[in-house]
C-alpha positions, 0 to 999 in steps of 0.5 A: 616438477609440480606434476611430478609431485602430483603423480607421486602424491597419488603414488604414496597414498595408494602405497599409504606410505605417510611419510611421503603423503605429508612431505608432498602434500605439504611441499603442494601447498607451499606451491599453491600459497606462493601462487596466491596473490595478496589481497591488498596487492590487486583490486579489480575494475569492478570492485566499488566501496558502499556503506555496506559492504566496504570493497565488494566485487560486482559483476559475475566473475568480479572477484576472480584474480589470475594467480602467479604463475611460477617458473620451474626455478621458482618450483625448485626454490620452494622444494628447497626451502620446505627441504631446508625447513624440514632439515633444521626443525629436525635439528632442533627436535634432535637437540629437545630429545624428541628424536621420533620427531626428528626422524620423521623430520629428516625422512620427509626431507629425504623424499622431498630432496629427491626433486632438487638437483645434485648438489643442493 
């Protein structure tokens, strides 16, 4: 799916369709930053604590950390829920009169839906 979102992206902004471009773009970040391991989650081999800088990294390539790697349910999960986010702020822009907003709200939703299965 995330090459999928990719090829679309570059898609849409060729076609400078800017609905699209921000739905993906930000649906792409939410995959990047749920990928992204927490830094108090893991400490390298090499990492020492001195008096001056308190948890550096020594050693070329020390400070590297593997990043998540996410199933294509996990993929579907956070579509869904940037889908889900985008459908109840549209809601709530609806209900404070800025119904520009909540239109551009729901479009982004609609182009995002389109990665999720029937039904969800």
């Amino acid at each position: 799916m995330r090459t999928e979102l990719r090829r679309d992206l570059t898609a849409a902004i060729k076609d400078r369709d800017r609905v699209a471009v921000a739905a993906l773009r930000s649906a792409l970040a939410a995959i990047e930053n749920a990928e992204a391991v927490p830094v108090d989650q893991h400490r390298k081999a090499g990492e020492v604590s001195g008096e001056h800088v308190a948890a550096a990294a020594v050693g070329l390539g020390a400070a590297e950390v593997e990043r998540r790697h996410l199933t294509e349910a996990d993929v579907r999960e956070i579509v869904a829920r940037e889908v889900s986010e985008r459908t109840a702020s549209a809601a709530e822009y609806e209900r404070l009169g800025r119904g520009d907003d909540a239109d551009r709200l729901r479009a982004e939703a609609g182009v995002l839906g389109r990665y999720l299965p029937a039904g969800r």
